[in-house]
Every structure is written in C-alpha cells, then in structure tokens.
C-alpha positions in Angstrom: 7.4 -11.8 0.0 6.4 -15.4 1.1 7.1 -16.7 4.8 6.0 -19.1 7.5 5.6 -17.0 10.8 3.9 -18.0 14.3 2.9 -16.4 17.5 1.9 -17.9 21.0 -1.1 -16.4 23.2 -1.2 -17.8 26.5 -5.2 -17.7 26.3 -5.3 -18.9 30.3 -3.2 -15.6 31.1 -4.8 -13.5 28.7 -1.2 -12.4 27.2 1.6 -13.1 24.8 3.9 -16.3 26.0 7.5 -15.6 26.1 10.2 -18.1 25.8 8.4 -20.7 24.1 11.4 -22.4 21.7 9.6 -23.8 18.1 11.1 -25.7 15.1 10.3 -25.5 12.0 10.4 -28.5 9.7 10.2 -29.1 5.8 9.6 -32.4 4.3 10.8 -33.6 7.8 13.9 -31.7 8.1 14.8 -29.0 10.8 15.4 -25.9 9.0 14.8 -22.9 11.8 14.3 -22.5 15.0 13.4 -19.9 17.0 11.6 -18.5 20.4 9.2 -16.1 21.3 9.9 -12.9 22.8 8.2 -10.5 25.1 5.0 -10.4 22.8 4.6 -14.1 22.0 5.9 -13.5 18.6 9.3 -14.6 17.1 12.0 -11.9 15.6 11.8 -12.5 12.5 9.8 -15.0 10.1 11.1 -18.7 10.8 11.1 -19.0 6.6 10.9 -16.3 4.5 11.7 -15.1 0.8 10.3 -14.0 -2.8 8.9 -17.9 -2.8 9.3 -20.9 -0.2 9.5 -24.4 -0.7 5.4 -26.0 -1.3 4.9 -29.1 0.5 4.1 -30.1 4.3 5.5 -28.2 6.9 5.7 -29.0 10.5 5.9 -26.5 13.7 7.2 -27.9 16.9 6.1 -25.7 20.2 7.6 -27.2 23.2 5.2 -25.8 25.1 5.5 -28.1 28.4 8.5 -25.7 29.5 7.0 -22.7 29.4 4.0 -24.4 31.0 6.0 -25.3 33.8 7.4 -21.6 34.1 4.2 -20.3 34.3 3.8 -22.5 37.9 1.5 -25.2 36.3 1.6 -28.3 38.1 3.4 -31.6 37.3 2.5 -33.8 34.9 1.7 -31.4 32.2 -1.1 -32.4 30.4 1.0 -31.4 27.0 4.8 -31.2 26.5 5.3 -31.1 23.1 2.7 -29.6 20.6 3.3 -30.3 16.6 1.6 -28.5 13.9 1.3 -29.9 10.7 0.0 -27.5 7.4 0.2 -28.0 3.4 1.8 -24.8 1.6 0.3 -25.0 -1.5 1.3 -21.8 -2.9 4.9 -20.7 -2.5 4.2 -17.2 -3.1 2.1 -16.7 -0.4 2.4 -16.4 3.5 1.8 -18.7 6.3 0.9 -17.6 9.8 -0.2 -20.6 12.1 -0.7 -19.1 15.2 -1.1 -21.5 18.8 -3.7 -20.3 21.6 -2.0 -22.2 24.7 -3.7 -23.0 27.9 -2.5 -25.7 30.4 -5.3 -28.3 29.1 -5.8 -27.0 25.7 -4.9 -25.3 22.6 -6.3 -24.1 19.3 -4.8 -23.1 15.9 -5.6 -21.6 13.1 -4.1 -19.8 9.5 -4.3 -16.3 10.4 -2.9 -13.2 8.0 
C-alpha cells in the first residue's frame, strides 16, 4: 500500500509534539489535513492507497502555535513551515518527518 505519512519530534524537548495541525497538498490543492497526537504522529496516513497520485506534494506544519504552547517567547522565529517533495513512484511510501526546535528544524524521507 502507498501513502504519504509525517511525524513531529520536538528535538528541543526531546519528545513527540502534540497538536501540531498539517495540510497536505497535491499539485497545489488541499486534500487532507490532520494533527498530531500524543506521540507526534498523525492517526492515520494523510494519503494512502494501492497507488497515489506522482507529482509534487506539499506539507504544511503550522508549527508557530504549538511553539507558542510550549511557552516560547514572542515573535516566533517560524510560524508556518512548508515541505515540498517529488513522488516519483506511486506505489511506494512517503514519510517526511519534521525535527522542530524554536530556531530550527530539519527533515528528511524516512521509512
């Protein structure tokens, strides 16, 4: 089964980041949307299936509110954080997980 999943790490904390709310786009069109729960993961895949769409897809973290709920002070260095990846293959799966701190973050295509 192909899908496009996530999870966020609050690297600073050293644990999973609840609450954060992401979108994911296709071709630039919203087509799920989702947050984290308890262990910075979402429920379910935000796309899944026996094949997905190839092309560019785009995740949107809006990271700057659950920076703010974690007591980091005003202005937030980031607010909105947006991923961009080609799937290439539509038979295979997409993790793109985000490492979140309060003045950085890193990616990368995980398993």
């Amino acid at each position: 089964m192909a899908r496009v999943s996530t999870h966020v790490l609050d690297i600073a904390k050293g644990k999973p980041a609840a609450g954060v709310k992401i979108d994911l786009y296709f071709a630039g069109e919203l087509i799920a949307s989702a947050a984290t729960n308890g262990d910075g993961r979402t429920d379910e895949p935000l796309l899944s299936g026996n094949s997905i769409p190839t092309g560019k897809y785009e995740l949107l973290f809006y990271a700057g509110a659950y920076l703010k709920s974690t007591g980091i002070p005003e202005p937030l260095f980031f607010d909105e954080i947006r991923l961009q990846f080609h799937a290439a293959d539509g038979a295979a799966n997409y993790h793109v997980p985000l490492l979140l701190a309060g003045h950085g973050y890193s990616t990368y295509r995980g398993s």
